[in-house]
C-alpha positions as CSV (number, residue, x, y, z in Angstrom):
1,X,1.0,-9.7,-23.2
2,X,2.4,-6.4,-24.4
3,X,-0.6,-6.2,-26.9
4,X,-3.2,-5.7,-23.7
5,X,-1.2,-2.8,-22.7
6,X,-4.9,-0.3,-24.2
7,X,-7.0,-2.8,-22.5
8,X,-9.0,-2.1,-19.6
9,X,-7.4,-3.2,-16.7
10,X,-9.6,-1.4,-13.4
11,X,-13.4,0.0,-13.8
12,X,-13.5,1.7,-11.0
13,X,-17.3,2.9,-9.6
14,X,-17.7,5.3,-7.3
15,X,-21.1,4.7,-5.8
16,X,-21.5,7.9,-3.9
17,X,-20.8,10.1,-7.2
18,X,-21.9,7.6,-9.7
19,X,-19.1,7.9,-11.9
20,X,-16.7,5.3,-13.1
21,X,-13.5,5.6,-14.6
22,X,-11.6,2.9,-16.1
23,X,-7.3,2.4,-16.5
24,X,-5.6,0.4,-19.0
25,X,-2.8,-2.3,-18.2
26,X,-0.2,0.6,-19.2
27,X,-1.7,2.9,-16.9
28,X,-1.7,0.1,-14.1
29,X,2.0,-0.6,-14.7
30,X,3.3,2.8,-14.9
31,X,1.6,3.4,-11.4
32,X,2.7,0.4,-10.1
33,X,6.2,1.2,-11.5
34,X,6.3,5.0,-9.9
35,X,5.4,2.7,-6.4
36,X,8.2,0.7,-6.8
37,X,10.6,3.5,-7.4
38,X,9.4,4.8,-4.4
39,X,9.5,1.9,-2.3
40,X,13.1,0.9,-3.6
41,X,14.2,4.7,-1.9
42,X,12.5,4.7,1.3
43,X,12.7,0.8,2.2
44,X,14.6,-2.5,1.7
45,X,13.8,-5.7,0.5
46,X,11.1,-7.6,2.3
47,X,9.3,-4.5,4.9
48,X,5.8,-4.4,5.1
49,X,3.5,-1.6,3.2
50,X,0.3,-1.8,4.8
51,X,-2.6,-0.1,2.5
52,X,-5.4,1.4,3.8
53,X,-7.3,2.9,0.8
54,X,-10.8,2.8,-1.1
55,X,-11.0,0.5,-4.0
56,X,-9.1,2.9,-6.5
57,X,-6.2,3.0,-9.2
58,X,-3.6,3.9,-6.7
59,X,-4.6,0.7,-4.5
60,X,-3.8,-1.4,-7.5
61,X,-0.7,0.2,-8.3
62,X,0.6,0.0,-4.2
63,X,-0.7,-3.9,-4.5
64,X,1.6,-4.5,-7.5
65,X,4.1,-1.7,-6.8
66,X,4.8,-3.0,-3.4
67,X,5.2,-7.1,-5.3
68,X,7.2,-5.8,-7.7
69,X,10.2,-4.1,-5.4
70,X,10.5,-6.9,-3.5
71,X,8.5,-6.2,0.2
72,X,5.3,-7.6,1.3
73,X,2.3,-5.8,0.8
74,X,-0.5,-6.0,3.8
75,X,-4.1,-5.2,3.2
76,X,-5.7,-3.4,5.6
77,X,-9.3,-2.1,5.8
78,X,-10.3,1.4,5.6
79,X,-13.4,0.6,8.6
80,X,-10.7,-0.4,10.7
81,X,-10.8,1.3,14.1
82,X,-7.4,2.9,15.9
83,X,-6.5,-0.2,18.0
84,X,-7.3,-3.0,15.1
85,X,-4.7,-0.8,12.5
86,X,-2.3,-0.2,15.0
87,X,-2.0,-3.8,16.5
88,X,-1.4,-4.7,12.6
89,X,1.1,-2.4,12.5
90,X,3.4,-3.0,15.5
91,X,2.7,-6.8,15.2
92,X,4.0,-6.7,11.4
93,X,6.6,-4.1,11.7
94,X,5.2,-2.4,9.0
95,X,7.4,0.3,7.8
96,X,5.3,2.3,5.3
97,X,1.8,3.0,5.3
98,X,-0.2,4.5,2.7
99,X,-3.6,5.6,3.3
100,X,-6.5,8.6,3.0
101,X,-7.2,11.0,5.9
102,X,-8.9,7.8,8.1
103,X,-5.7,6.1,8.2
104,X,-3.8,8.9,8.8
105,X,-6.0,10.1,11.8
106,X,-5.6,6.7,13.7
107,X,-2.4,5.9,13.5
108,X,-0.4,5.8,16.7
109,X,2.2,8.1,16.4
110,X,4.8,6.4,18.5
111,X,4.6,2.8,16.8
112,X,8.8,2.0,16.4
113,X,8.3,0.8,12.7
114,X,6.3,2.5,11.3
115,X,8.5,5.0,9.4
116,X,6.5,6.8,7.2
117,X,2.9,7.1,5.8
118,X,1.9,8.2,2.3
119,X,-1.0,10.0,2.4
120,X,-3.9,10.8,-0.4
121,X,-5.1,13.0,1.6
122,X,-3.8,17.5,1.2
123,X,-4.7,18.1,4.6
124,X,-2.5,15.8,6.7
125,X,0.9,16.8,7.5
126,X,1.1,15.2,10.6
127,X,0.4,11.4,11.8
128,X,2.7,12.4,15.7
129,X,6.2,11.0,16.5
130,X,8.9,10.6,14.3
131,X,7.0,9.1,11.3
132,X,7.7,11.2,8.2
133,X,4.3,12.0,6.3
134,X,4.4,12.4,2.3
135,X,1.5,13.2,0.0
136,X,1.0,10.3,-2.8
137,X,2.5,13.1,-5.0
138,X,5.7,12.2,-4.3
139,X,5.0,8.4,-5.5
140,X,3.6,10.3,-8.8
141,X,7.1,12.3,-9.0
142,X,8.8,8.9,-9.6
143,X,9.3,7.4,-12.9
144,X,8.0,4.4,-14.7
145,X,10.7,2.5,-15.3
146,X,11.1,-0.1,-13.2
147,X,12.7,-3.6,-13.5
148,X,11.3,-6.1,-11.4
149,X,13.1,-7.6,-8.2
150,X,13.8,-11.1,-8.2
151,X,12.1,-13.2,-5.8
152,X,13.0,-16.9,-4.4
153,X,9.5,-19.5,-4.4
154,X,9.4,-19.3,-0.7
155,X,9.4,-15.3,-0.3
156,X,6.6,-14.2,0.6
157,X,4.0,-11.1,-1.0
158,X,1.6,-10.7,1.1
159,X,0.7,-10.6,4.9
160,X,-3.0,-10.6,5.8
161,X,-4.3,-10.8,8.9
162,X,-7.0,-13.1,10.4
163,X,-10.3,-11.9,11.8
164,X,-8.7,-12.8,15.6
165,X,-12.5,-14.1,16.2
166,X,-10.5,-16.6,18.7
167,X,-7.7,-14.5,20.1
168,X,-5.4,-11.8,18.6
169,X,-5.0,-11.3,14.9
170,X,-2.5,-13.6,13.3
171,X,-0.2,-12.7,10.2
172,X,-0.3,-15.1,7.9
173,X,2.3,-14.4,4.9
174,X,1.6,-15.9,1.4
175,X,4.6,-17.1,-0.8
176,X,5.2,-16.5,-4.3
């Protein structure tokens, strides 16, 4: 409802500091949108965005940004370890990844998909290979107008990844 645009939308804690900051559904949406716009110029229709990030607004706004231009968003922990990202990543052919300095110093710089990774962290300018490495102000740069991309039923949003307690890790995409 446009009228819950000043609610709250995220409380976000951080334990280590203590503080917690909140974003309304506005906020939420005008991140989500400047996602989008960025997704709509570096990818097409249906490629993977993993997300590798702490429990923050621009989580969210990947999560939604990535729904609402039409790829499939892929959660992926931020304890992961260098083989257990990078097996998601080939086995998915992701071709974005956004994630904080962690991510960025695990990822296997010759993966074939993986095309770029957006990083929240200064300090990285370099993941190896050909991946192309941007700093999450260039999602910021975009604007917040976005119009949604239709989807079909049967596309799908997400791709999480089992456990692989009995074998490898298995993608398993969710529809709309």
């Amino acid at each position: 409802d446009p009228d819950d645009s000043a609610e709250i939308a995220i409380r976000a804690h951080d334990f280590e500091t203590g503080e917690t900051e909140t974003y309304t559904f506005a906020e939420l949406d005008d991140a989500a949108n400047r996602v989008a716009n960025y997704l709509v110029e570096h990818t097409e229709r249906g490629d993977r965005v993993g997300a590798m990030l702490p429990t923050q607004l621009e989580l969210y706004a990947v999560v939604f940004g990535t729904i609402k231009a039409g790829r499939i968003y892929m959660p992926l922990a931020p304890v992961f370890g260098p083989d257990a990202l990078n097996y998601r990543l080939e086995d998915s052919d992701a071709a974005v990844l956004f994630a904080g300095s962690r991510g960025c110093d695990v990822v296997d710089g010759s993966l074939d998909t993986l095309e770029r990774v957006v990083t929240m962290d200064d300090t990285v300018d370099d993941v190896g290979g050909d991946i192309a490495v941007d700093r999450y102000d260039a999602v910021r740069k975009h604007g917040t107008a976005f119009e949604t991309v239709d989807t079909h039923p049967n596309d799908p949003y997400t791709l999480t990844y089992t456990s692989g307690t009995t074998g490898a890790p298995k993608g398993v995409p969710t529809p709309h």
